[in-house]
N, C-alpha and C positions, 0 to 999 in steps of 0.2 A: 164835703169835697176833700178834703184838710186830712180828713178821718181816711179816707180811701186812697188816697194818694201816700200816707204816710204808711200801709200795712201792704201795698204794692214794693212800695221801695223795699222795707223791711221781710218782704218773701221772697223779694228778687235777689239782695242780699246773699239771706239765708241759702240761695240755691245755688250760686256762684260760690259762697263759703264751701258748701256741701260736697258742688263737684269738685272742686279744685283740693278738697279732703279725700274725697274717693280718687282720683286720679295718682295723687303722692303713693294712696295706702298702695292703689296695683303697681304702680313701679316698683315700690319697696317691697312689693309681694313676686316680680318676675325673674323668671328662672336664673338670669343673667344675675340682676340682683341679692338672690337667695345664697348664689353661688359665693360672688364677691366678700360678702358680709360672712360667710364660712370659713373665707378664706382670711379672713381679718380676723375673726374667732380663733381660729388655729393658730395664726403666725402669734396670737397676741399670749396664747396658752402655752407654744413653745417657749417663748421669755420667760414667763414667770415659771415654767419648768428649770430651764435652765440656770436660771436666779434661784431656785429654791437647791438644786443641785453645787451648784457652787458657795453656795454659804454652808450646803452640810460636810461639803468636801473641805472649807477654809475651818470649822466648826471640830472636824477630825482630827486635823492636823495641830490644831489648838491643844485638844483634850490629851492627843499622844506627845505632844511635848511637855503638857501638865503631869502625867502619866512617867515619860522618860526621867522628867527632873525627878519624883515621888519615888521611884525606885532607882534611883542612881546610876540606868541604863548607860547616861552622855557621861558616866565617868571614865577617866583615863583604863584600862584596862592592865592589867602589871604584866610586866614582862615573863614571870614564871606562871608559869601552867603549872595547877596541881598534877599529882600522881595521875596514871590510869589507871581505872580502876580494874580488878581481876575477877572475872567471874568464877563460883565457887567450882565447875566442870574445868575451867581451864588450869585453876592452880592444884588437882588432881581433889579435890573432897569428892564426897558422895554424890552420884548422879542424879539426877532430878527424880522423882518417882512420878509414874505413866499410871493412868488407872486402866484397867483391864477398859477393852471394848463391850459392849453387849451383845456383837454378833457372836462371840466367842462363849461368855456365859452368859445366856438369857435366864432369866431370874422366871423361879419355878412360879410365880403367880400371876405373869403374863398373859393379859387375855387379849390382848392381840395378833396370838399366834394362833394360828391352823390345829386341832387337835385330834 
């Protein structure tokens, strides 16, 4: 009696555990549901975007001041300006030399013209 009474309780249990396991799972599985937790997924994806975005932007600004000190960009800069420099056409030398076109002389082994 002991024996039957203890595998009743123990099924009954078991089937109240069960439903009240299926019941949770379809909530956590309905559309409302599905939605919410997407929308927790995203908002929580935008942070750690935007966290990852601002530490390569704080990570930049790092390396270009490592960068400014290393070439002595933040130096005082001096009051004189070098010369400007004169291009050889303008201080009258020789003019640049142009190479002919090839619509003008097409070269006689051209096999891409018409014959």
């Amino acid at each position: 009696m002991f024996r039957r009474t203890f595998w009743f309780t123990a099924g009954a249990a078991a089937g109240v555990y069960a439903t009240a396991k299926v019941n949770r799972k379809i909530k956590q599985l309905s559309p409302e549901s599905l939605a919410a937790q997407a929308a927790d997924k995203a908002i929580e994806t935008g942070h750690r975007l935007k966290d990852f975005a601002l530490d390569v932007r704080d990570g930049m600004a790092r390396r270009e001041a490592e960068l400014g000190d290393a070439l002595g960009l933040d130096a005082p800069v001096d009051a004189v300006l070098p010369a400007r420099r004169v291009r050889a056409v303008e201080a009258g030398g020789p003019a640049p030399r142009t190479l002919p076109s090839p619509s003008h002389h097409p070269h006689p082994h051209n096999r891409n013209e018409d014959h």
